[in-house]
N, C-alpha and C positions, 0 to 999 in steps of 0.2 A: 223289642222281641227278644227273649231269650234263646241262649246258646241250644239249647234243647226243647225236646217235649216229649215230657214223661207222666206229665199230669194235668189236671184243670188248673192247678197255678202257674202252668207254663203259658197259659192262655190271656194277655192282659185284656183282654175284649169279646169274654165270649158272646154275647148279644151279636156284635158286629162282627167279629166270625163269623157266623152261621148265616148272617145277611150276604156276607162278600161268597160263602160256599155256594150258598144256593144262585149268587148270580152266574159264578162261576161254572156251575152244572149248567147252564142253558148256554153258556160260549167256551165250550170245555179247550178250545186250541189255539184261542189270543196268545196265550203265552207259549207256544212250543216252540221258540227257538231259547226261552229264560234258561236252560238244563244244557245245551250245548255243551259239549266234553266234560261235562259233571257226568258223574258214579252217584249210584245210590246201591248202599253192600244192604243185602237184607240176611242176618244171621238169627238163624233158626233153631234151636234145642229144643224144641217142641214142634208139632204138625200143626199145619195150618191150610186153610182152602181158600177164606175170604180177605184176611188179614194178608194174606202171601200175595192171589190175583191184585186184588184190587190197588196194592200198594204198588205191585209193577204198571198196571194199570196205568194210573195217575203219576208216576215217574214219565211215562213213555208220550203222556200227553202234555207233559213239558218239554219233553226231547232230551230228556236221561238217558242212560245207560245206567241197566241196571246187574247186580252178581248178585246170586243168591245161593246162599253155604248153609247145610244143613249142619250143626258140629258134629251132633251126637252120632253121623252117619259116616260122614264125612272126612270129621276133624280129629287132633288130640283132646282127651279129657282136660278139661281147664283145673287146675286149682287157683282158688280165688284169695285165701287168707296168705298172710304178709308173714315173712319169718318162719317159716315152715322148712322143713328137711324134707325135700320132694322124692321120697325114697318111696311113695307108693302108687296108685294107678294113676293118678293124671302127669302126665307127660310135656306139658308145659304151662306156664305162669298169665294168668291174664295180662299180666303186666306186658309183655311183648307181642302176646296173641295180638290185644287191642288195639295196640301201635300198630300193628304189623297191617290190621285192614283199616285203622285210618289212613293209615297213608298210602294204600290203595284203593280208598274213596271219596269222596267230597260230604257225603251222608253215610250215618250208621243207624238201620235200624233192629232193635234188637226184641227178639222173643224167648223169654225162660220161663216158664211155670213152677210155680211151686212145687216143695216134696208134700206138705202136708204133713207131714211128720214133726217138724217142728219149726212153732210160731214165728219165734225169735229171730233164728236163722231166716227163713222166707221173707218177713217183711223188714228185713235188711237189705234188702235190694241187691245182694251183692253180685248178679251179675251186671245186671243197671246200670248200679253206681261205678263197678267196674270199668264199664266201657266209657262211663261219663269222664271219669279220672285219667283215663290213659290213653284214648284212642286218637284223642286232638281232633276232633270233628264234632258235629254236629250228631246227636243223638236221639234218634226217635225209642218212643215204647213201644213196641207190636203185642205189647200184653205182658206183662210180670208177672211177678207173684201176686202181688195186692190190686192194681189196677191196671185197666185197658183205657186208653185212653183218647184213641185212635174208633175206636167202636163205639164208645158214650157220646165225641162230638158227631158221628154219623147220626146215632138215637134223636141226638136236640134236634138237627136238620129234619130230620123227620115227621115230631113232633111239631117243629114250626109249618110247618108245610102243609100240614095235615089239619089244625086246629081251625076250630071254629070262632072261639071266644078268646078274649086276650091273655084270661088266667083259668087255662083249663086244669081238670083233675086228672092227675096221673098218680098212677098204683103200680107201684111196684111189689108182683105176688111172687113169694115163694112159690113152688112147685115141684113134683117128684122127682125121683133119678135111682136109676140102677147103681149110679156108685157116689163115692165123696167127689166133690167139687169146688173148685177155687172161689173166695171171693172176690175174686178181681172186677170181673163185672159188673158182680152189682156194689161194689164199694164205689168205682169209676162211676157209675150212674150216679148213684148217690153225692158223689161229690159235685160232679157237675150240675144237679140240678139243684145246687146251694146257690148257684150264679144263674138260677133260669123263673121265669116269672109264671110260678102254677102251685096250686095246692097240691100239695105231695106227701103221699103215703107210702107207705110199706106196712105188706100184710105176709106176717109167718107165724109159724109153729113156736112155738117157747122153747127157747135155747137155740136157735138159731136168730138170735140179734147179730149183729154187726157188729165191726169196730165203731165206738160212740161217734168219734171222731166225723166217718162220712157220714153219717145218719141225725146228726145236730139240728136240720132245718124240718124233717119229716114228722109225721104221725105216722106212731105206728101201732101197729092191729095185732093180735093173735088171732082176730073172728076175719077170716077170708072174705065171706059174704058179706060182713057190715062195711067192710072198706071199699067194697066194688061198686055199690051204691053209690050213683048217678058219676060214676068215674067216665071220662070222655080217652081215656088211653090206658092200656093195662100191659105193662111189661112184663112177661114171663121169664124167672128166670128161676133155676135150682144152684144153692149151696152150700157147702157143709159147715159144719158148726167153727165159730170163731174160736168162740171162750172153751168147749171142748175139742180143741182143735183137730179138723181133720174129719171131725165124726160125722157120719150121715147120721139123718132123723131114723129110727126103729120106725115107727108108726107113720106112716107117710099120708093113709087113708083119707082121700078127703078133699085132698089139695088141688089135683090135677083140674085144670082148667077145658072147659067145656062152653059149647055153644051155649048150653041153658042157662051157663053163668053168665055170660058175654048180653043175653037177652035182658039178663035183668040191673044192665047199666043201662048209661045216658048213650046209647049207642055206642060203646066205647069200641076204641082202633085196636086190634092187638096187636103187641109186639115179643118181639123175641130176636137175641145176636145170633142163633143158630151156631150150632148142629141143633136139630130138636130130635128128640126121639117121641115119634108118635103115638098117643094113646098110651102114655106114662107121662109125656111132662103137660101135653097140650095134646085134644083128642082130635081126631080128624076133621067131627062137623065144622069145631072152632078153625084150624088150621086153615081150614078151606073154603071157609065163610067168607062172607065182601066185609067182614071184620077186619081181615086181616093185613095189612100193611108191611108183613116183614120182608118180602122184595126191596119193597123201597127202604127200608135200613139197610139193606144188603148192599140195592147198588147206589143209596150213599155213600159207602163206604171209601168210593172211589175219589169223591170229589173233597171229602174229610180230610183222608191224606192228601188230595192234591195240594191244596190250600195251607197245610201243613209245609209240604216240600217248597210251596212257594214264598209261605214267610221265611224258612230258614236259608233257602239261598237269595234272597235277597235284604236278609238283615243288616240293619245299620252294624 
């Protein structure tokens, strides 16, 4: 087991993850004394609803004790770069920040989102790798810049759970949004379903590819409705442009996902990590159809990081 988990290569087993999660959801408190006088810090620079519950959640049904710091609200401005004259607004150095809550936790989990403004900077992970460097603990991802990692093994559990056939088809569609969007999530989905057993697409608008990188094992579509064809799972998600960084699509028309589309798969599951905004990214009939399954990726979510927290406190 690795010192961390920030990504799907933190995972030596995902197959078998997802089998030990899912036994773990139907005996959720065999282990609640494993966490006894263990800390779990959950550090925040970005809002959270599902990502925040469910990771106290599954701390508290191992018998953690959990602190959760919001910085941006909270805390001092951090600055992250090495060698710098700190003469202007952030107020203290990662460098001690990080120390300063490892060693008033046993686990660090961390959440930063992108600026979007630029590439370089963002998927340098430098709050990530930050806390990785300095904090002397154990490091969860609550979602970065690039990927969530914590939400995509929820997704697989899902998906396993849910499926019919041993190698179902899963689509992952682009869809609308009022603003730019991170690609963290569907970069993290993408990755993890390099290690998962299903024909896998991705259906978008032109200029919204990916980093090649997570997207290596997929088909991928510009034509929305040729990829939905006979798909058994349809991940919904919106994000802004890679290669023009930051940029939403102009022309969006077209994209949003509807029951009438849902009808003309193989019965397929919909999915989505949520927030969704209604009737822009997914329309109500589909939302609210027995299509729908994104509860149950929701309250995966619980047993994803359970499972998580329990390989790192008890790593070799």
């Amino acid at each position: 087991m690795p010192n961390h988990f920030c990504s799907a290569e933190d995972c030596p087993d995902p197959a078998g993850w997802i089998r030990e999660a899912l036994i773990l959801k139907e005996t959720p408190y065999n282990d609640k004394l494993l966490g006894t006088n263990k800390t779990l810090g959950l550090i925040f620079f970005n809002a959270s609803l599902r990502t925040r519950l469910s990771t106290i959640k599954a701390a508290q049904n191992l018998g953690m004790e959990t602190i959760t710091f919001n910085v941006n609200k909270e805390g001092w401005q951090l600055e992250t770069a090495q060698g710098v004259v700190m003469d202007g607004d952030p107020a203290e150095h990662i460098t001690e920040a990080a120390a300063v809550m490892g060693g008033y936790c046993d686990i660090l989990g961390v959440r930063a989102f992108p600026t979007l403004l630029d590439r370089k900077e963002d998927y340098s992970e430098k709050y990530l790798l930050g806390f990785q460097e300095y904090a002397g603990v154990p490091i969860i991802n609550l979602e970065s810049a690039a990927l969530h990692p914590l939400q995509s093994f929820a997704d697989l559990m899902t998906i396993e759970q849910h499926k019919k056939k041993k190698r179902p088809k899963v689509v992952m569609t682009w869809a609308p949004h009022v603003k730019a969007l991170p690609q963290a999530v569907p970069n993290s989905f993408s990755q993890w379903m390099q290690h998962y057993d299903a024909d896998f697409h991705i259906a978008h608008p032109e200029g919204m590819e990916l980093d090649a990188k997570f997207t290596k094992n997929a088909t991928l579509s510009y034509d929305q409705d040729e990829a939905l064809k006979e798909a058994d799972f349809i991940y919904v998600k919106n994000w802004s442009s890679y290669h023009d960084y930051g940029e939403p699509l102009k022309n969006q028309q077209g994209w949003m996902v509807t029951l009438e589309k849902l009808q003309r798969t193989h019965q397929a599951k919909l999915m989505h990590c949520l927030p969704v905004r209604r009737n822009v990214v997914i329309a109500d009939n589909a939302m609210d159809s027995k299509h729908s399954i994104i509860q149950d990726q929701a309250y995966n979510r619980i047993f994803a990081a359970q499972l998580v927290l329990k390989k790192l406190l008890t790593r070799s």
